[in-house]
N, CA and C atoms as a LAMMPS dump frame, in Angstrom:
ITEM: TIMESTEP
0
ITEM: NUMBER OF ATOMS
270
ITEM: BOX BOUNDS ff ff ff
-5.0000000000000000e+02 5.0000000000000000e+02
-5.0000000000000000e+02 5.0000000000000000e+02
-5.0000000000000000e+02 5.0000000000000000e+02
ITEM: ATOMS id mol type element x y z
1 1 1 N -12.396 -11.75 -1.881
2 1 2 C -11.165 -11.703 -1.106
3 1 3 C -11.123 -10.386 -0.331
4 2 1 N -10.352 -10.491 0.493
5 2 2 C -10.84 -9.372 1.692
6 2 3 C -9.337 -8.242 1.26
7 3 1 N -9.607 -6.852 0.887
8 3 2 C -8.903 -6.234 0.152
9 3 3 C -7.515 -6.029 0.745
10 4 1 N -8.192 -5.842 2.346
11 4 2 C -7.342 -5.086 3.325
12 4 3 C -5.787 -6.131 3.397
13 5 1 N -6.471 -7.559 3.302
14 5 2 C -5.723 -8.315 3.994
15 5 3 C -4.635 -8.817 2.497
16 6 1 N -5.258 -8.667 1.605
17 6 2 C -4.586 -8.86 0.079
18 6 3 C -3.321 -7.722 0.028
19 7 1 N -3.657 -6.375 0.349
20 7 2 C -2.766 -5.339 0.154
21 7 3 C -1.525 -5.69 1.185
22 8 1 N -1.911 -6.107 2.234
23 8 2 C -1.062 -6.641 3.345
24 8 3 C 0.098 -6.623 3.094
25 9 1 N -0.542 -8.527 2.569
26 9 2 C 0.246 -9.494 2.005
27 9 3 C 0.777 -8.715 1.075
28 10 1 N 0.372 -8.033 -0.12
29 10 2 C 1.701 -7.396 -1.53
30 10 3 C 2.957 -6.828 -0.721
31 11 1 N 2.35 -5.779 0.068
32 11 2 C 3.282 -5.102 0.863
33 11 3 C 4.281 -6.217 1.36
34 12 1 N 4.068 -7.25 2.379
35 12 2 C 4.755 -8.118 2.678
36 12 3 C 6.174 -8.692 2.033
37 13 1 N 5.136 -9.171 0.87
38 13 2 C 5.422 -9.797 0.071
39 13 3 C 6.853 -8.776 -0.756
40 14 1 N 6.728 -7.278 -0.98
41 14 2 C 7.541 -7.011 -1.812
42 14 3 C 8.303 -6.595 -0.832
43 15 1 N 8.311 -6.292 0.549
44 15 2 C 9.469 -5.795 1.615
45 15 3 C 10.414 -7.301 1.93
46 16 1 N 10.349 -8.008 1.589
47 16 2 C 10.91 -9.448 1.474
48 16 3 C 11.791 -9.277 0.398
49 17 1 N 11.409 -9.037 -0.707
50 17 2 C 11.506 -8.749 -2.311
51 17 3 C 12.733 -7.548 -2.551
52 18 1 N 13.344 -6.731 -1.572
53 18 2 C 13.795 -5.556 -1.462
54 18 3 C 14.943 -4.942 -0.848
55 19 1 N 15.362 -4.179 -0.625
56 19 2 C 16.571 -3.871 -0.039
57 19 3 C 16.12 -3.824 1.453
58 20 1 N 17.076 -3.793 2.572
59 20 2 C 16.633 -3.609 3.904
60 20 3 C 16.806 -2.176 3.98
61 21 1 N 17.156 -1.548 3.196
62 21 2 C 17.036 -0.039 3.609
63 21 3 C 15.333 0.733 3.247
64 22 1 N 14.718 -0.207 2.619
65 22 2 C 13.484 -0.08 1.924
66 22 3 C 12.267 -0.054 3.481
67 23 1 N 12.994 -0.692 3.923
68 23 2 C 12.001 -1.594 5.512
69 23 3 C 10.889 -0.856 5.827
70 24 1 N 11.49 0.679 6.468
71 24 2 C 10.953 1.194 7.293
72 24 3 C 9.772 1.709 6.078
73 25 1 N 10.134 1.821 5.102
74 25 2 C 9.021 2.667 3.904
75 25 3 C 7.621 1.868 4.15
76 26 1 N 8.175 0.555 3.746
77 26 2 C 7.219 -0.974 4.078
78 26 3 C 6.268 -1.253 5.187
79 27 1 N 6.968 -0.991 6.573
80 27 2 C 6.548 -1.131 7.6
81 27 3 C 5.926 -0.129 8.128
82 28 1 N 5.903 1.466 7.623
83 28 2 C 5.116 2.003 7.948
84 28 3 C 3.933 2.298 6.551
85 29 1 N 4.085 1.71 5.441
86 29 2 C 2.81 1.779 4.419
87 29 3 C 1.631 0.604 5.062
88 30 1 N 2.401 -0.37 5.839
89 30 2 C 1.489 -1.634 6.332
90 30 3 C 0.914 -0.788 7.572
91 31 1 N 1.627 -0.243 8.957
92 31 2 C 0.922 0.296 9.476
93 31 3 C -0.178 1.441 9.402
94 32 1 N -0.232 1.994 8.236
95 32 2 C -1.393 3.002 8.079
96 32 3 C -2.453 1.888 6.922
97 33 1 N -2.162 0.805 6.545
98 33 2 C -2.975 0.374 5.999
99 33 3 C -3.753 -0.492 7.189
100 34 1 N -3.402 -0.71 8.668
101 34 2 C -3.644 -1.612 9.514
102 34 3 C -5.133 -0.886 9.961
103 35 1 N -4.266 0.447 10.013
104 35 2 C -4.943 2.12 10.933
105 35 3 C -6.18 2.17 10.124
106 36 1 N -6.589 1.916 9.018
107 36 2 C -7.29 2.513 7.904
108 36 3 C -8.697 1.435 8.204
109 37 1 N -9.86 1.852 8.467
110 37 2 C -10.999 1.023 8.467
111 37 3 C -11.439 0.204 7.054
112 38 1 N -11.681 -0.948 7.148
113 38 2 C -11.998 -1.447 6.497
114 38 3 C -13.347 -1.391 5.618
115 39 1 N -14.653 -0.826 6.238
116 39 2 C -15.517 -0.12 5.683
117 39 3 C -15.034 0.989 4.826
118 40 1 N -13.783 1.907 5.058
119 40 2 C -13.401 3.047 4.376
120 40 3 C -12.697 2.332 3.196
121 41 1 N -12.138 1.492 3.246
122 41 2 C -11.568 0.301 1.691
123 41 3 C -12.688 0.187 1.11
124 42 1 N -14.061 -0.888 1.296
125 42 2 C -15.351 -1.081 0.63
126 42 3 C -15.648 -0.205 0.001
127 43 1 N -15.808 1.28 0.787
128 43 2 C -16.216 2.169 0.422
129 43 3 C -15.659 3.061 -1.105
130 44 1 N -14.551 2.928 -1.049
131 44 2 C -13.698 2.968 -1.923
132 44 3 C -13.681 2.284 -3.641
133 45 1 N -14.293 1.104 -2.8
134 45 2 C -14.42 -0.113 -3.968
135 45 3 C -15.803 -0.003 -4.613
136 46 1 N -16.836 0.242 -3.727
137 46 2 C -17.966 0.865 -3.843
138 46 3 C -18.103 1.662 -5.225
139 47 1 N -17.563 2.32 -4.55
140 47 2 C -16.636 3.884 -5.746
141 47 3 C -16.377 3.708 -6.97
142 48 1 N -16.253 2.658 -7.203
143 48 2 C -15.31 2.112 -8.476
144 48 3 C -13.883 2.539 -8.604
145 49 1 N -13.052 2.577 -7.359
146 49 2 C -11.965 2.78 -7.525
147 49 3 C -11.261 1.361 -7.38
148 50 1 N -9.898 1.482 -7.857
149 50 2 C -9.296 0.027 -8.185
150 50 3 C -8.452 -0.347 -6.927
151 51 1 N -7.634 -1.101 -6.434
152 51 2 C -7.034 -1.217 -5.437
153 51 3 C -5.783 -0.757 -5.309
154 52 1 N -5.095 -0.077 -6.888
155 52 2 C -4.019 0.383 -7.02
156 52 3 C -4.3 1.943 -5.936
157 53 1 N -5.363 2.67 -6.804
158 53 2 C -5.757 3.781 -6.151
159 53 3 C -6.276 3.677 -4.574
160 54 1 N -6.86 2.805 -4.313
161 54 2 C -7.314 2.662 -2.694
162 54 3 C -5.748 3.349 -1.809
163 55 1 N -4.817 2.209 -2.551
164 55 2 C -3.536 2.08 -1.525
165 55 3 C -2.576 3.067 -1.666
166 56 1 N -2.785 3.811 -2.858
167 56 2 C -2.099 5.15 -3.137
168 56 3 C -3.439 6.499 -1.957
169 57 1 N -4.402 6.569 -2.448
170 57 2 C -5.032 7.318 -1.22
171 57 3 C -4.421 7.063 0.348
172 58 1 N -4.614 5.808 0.533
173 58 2 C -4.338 5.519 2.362
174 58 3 C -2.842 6.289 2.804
175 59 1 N -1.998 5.938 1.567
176 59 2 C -0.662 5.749 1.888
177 59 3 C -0.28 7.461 1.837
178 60 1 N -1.195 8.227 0.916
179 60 2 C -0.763 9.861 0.679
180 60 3 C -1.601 10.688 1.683
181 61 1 N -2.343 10.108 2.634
182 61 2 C -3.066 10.69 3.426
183 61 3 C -2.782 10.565 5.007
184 62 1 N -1.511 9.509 4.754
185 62 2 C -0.99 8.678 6.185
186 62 3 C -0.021 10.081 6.973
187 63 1 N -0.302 10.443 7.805
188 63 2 C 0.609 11.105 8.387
189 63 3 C 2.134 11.074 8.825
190 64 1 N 1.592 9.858 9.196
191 64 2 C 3.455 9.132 9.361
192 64 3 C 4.561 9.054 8.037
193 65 1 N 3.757 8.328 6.99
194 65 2 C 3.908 8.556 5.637
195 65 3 C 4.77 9.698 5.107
196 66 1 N 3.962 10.972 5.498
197 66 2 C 3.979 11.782 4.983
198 66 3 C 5.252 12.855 5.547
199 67 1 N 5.315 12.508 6.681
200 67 2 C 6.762 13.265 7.501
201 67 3 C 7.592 12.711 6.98
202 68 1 N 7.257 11.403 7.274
203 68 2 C 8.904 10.694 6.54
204 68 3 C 9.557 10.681 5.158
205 69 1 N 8.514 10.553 4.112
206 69 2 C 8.992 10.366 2.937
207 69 3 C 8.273 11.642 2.041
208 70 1 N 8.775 11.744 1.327
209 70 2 C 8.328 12.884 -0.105
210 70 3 C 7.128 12.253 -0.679
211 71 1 N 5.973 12.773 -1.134
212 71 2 C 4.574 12.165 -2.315
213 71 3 C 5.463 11.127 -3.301
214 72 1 N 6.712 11.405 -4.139
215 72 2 C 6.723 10.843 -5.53
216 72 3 C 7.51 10.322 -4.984
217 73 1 N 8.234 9.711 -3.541
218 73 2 C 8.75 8.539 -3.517
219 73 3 C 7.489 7.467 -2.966
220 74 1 N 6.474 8.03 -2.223
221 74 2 C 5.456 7.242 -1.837
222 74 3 C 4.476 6.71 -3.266
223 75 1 N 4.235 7.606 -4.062
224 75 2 C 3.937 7.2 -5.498
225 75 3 C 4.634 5.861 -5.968
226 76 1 N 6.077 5.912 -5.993
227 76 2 C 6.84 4.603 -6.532
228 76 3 C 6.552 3.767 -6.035
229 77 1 N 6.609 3.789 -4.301
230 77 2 C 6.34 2.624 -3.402
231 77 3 C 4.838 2.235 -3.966
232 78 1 N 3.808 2.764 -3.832
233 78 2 C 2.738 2.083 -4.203
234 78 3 C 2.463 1.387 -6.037
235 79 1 N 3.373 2.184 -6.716
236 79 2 C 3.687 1.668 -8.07
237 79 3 C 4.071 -0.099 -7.833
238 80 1 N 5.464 -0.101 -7.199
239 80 2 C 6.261 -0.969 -6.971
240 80 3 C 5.664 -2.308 -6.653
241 81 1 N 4.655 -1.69 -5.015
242 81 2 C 3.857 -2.997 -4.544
243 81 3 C 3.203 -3.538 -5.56
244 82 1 N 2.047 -2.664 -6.224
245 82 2 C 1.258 -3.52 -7.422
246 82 3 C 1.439 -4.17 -8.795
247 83 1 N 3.231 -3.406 -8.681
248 83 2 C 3.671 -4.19 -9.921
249 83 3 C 4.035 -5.472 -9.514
250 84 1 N 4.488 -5.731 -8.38
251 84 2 C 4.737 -6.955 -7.876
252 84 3 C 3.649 -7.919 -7.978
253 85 1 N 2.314 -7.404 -7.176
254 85 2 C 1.623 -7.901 -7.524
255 85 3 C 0.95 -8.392 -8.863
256 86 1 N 0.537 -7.734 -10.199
257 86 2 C 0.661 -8.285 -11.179
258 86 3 C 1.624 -9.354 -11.665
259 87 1 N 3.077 -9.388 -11.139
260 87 2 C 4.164 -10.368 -11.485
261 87 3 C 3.733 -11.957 -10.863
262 88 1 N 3.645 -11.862 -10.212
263 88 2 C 2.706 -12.903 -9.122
264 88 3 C 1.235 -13.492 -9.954
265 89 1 N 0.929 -13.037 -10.309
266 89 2 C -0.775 -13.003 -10.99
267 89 3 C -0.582 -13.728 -12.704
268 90 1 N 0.751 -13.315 -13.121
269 90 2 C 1.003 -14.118 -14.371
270 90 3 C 1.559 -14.967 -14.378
């Protein structure tokens, strides 16, 4: 399954799931995951890193990200997405 397009969808999936004041957090974690090469995900995976960590890297390294929101609210957000995702998975 193609990682990029899986993380997407969680994201999607939990900005649906959420308050509308949440949006913009959402819509810009999807745009730096859009920004982010997909060889640099593989690469990642390569790594033996998991996809929790992939999307916590992209998202703490995002510039946009990073003006806007504080690290340990971007921490939750990427908590949040993959807990969703596990909820989904059981």
């Amino acid at each position: 399954m193609n990682t990029k397009t899986f993380l997407l969808a969680q994201i999607h999936r939990t900005k649906l799931d959420c308050e509308k004041c949440l949006d913009c957090l959402f819509d810009l974690m999807s745009q730096a995951l859009i920004r982010t090469d997909s060889a640099e995900i593989d690469w990642h995976l390569m790594n033996d890193l998991v996809v929790d960590d992939i999307l916590l890297i992209i998202v703490l390294t995002d510039v946009d990200l990073a003006i806007n929101f504080n690290e340990i609210v971007l921490r939750e957000a990427v908590k949040y997405v993959m807990a969703s995702s596990r909820e989904l998975q059981h």
